[in-house]
C-alpha positions in Angstrom: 0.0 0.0 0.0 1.3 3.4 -0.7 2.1 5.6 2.0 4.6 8.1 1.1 5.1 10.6 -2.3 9.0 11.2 -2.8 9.9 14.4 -5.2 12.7 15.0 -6.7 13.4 18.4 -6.6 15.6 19.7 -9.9 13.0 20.4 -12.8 10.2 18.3 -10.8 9.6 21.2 -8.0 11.4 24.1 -8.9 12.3 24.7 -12.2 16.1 25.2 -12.8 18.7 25.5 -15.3 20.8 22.5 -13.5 24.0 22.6 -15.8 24.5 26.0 -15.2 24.2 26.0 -11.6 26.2 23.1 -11.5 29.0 24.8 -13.2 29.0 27.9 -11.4 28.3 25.9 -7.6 31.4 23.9 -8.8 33.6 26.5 -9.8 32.8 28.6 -6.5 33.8 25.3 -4.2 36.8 25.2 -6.3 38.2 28.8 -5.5 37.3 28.1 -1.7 39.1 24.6 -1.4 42.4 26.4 -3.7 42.0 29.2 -0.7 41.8 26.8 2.2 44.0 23.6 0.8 46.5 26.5 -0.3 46.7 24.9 -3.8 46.1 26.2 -7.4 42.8 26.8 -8.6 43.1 24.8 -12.0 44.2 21.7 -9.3 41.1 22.5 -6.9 39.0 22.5 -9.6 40.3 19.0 -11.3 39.9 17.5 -7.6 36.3 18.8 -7.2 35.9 17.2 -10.5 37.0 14.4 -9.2 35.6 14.1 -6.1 31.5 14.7 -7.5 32.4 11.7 -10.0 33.5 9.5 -7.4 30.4 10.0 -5.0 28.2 10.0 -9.1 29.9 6.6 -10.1 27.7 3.3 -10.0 30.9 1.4 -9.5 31.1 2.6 -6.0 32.6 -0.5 -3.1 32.6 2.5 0.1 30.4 2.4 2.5 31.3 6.0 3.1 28.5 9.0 3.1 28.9 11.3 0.0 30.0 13.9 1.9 33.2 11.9 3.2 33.8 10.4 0.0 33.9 13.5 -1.6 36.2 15.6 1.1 38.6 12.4 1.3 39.0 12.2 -2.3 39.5 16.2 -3.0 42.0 15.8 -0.1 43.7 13.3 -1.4 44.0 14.4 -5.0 46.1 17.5 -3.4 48.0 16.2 -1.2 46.4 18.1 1.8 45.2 16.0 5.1 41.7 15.8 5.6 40.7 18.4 7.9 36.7 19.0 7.4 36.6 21.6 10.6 39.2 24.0 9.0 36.7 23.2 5.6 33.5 23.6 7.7 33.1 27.6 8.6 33.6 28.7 4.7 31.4 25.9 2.5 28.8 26.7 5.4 28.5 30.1 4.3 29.0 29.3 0.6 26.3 27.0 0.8 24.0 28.8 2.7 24.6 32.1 2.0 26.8 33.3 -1.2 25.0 30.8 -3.4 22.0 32.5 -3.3 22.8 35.2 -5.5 22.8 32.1 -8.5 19.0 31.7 -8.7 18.9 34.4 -11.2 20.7 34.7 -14.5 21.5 31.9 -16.7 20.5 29.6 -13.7 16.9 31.0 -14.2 16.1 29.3 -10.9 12.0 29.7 -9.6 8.5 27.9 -8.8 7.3 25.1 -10.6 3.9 24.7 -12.3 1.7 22.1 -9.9 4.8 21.7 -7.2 2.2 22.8 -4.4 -0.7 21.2 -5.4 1.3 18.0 -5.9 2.7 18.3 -2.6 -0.6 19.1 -0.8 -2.1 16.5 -3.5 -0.5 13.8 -1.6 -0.8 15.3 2.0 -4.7 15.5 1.3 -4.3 11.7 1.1 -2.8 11.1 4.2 0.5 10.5 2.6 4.0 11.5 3.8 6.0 13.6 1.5 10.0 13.1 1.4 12.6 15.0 -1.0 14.4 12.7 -2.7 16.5 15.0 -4.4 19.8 13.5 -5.7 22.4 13.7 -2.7 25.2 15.5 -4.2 24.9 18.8 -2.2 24.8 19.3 1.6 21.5 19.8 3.3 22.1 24.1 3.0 22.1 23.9 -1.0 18.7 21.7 -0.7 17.4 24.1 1.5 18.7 27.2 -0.7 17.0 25.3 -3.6 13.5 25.1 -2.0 13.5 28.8 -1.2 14.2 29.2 -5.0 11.2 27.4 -5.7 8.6 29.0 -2.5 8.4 25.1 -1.3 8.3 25.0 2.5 11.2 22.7 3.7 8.8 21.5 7.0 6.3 19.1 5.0 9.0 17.4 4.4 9.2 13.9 6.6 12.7 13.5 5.2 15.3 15.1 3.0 17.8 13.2 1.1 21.2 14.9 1.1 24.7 13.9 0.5 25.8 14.1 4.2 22.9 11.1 5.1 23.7 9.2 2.0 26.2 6.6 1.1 24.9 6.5 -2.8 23.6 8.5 -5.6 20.6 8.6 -7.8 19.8 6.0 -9.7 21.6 3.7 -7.4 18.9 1.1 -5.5 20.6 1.5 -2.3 20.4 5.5 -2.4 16.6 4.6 -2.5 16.7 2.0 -0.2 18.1 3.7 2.7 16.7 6.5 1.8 13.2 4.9 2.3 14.1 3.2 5.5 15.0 5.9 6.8 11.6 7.0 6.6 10.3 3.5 8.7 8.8 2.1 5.2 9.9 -0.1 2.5 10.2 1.0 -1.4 6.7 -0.7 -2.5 5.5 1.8 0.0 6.6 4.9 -2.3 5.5 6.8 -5.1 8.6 8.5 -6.7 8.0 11.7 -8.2 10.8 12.9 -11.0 11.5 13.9 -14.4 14.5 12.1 -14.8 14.1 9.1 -16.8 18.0 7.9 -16.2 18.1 8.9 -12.5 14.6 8.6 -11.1 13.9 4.9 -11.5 15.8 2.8 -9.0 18.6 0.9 -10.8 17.7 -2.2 -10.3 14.6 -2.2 -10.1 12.7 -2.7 -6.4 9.6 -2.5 -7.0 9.1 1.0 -6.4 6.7 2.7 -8.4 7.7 5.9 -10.8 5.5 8.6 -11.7 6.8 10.8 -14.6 6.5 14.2 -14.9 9.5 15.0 -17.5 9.8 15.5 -21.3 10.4 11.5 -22.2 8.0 8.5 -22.6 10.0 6.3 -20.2 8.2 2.8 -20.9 8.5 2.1 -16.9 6.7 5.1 -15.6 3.4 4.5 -13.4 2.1 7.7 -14.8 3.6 10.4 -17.8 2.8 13.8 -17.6 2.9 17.0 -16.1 2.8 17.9 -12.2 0.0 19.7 -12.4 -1.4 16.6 -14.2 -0.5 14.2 -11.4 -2.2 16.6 -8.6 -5.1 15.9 -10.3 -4.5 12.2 -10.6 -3.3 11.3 -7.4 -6.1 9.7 -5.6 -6.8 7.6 -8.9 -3.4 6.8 -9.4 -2.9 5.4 -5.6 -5.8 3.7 -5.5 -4.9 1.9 -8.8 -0.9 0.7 -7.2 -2.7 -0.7 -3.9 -5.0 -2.4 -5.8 -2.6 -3.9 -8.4 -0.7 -4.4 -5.3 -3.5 -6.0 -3.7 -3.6 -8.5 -6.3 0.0 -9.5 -6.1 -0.4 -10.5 -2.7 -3.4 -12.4 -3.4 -1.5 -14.2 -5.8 -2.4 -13.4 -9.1 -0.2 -11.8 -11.6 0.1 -8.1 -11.4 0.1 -6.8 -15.2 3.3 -6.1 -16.5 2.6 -2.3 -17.1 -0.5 -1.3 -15.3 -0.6 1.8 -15.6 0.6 2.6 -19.0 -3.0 1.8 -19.7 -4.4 4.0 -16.6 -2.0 6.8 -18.2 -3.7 6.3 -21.3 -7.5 6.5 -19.8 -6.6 9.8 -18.0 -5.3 11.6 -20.7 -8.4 10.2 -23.2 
C-alpha cells in the first residue's frame, strides 16, 4: 500500500537550469578549497571534479556517506590532510549564504507549475511527503534550492542529502536507505521525477515511478505534467494498492498497469 510521495526536486519542483548551476556551484567550491587547501585553482578545480564523479559513479565498493567520500577524495588528489573543521566555517557560508545570488541569470532558478498542489495533493491523502533529491549537495544547498522554488522545507518527513547518504541517484541503495529511513519499504513509495535515467531505482525494487519530465519512459506509473499528477493522485494510488493488492493475493500483477491507466486519463 502506498504511504509516502517522494519528489525529486531539480525540474520536478522548482524549475532550474541544473547545468549552469552546476558549473558555477562547482567553480565557487573550487576557489574556496584552492584558498583553504593553499593549492592552485586549476588543481582544486580537477579534484572537485574528481571528487563529484567518485560520489556519481555506480561502481562505488565505500560504505562512506557522499560527503566523506567527496572531502577524502578532494583531499587526497592535493595532497592536503583531511581536515573537514578548518573546511566547515567557509562551504557553510558558501552554501548557505553566497550561493543565493545564483537563482537568477543563466540559472533561471523559480517555482514550478503544480509543485504545491502535488505536494498538498499527496498530504490531502494522508500521505508523507520526502525530497528525494539527488544527494550531491549538503542539506544548505537543498534548503537554498526550496527557497528558490517557494516550497516549505517542513512538510517534508525527510530530505535526502549527500551528508545522510552513502549512494547516488539511480543507485537502489540510495533509495533504499533513503526509504528506510523514513520507517517504510520502497513498495510503500511513489517517486515523483522527471529524470528518466536517474529517477527509477537501478535495479529495479519494486518501487513505483510517476513521470512528470519531457520523455516516454516505458517504466513510468504515470507520464505527464505535475499539475497533471495533482489531479490524478487519488486515482493513481488507489490503482498501485489495488494492483498491489492482487499480487499478494496471488495473481499476476500486469506487467505495465498503468501505462493503460496513463492512457485513460489523458483520453
Amino acid at each position: 500500500m502506498i504511504k509516502a510521495v517522494l519528489f525529486d526536486l531539480d525540474d520536478t519542483l522548482i524549475d532550474i537550469n541544473l547545468g549552469a548551476f552546476m558549473a558555477r556551484y562547482l567553480a565557487g567550491q573550487a576557489r574556496i578549497l584552492s584558498r583553504v587547501l593553499r593549492v592552485a585553482p586549476p588543481f582544486a578545480y580537477l579534484a572537485v571534479v574528481e571528487g563529484y564523479l567518485r560520489i556519481d559513479s555506480f561502481s562505488r565498493t565505500d560504505d562512506l556517506t557522499s560527503e566523506r567520500l567527496f572531502f577524502q577524495t578532494v583531499c587526497r588528489r592535493v595532497g592536503r590532510p583531511l581536515d573537514l573543521d578548518v573546511l566547515a566555517e567557509p562551504l557553510a557560508y558558501y552554501d548557505a549564504e553566497y550561493i543565493d545570488r545564483f537563482r537568477g541569470g543563466i540559472v533561471q532558478a523559480g517555482p514550478r507549475a503544480g509543485s504545491h498542489e502535488a505536494i498538498e495533493a499527496a498530504r490531502s491523502l494522508g500521505l508523507e511527503v520526502a525530497l528525494a533529491t539527488n544527494p550531491v549537495f549538503s542539506l544548505a544547498v537543498d534548503r537554498t534550492r526550496m527557497r528558490w522554488g517557494e516550497i516549505d522545507p517542513a512538510v517534508f518527513a525527510g530530505v535526502s542529502h549527500w551528508a545522510n547518504s552513502r549512494r547516488s541517484k539511480p543507485c537502489a541503495r540510495y533509495y533504499q536507505e533513503f526509504v528506510s529511513s523514513l520507517g517504510l519499504v520502497p513498495q510503500e513509495c511513489l517517486m515523483v521525477g522527471n529524470d528518466a535515467g536517474r529517477d527509477f531505482p537501478r535495479p529495479a525494487i519494486g518501487m513505483p515511478t510517476a513521470y512528470v519530465g519531457h520523455g516516454r519512459p516505458g517504466r513510468g506509473v504515470f507520464r505527464g505534467s505535475l499539475l497533471e499528477l495533482a489531479h490524478r493522485l487519488p486515482e493513481l494510488v488507489v490503482s498501485l494498492n489495488e494492483r498491489e493488492g492482487r499480487g499478494a493475493g496471488g495473481q499476476a500483477s500486469p506487467s505495465r498497469p498503468t501505462d493503460s491507466y496513463h492512457d485513460r486519463t489523458r483520453r
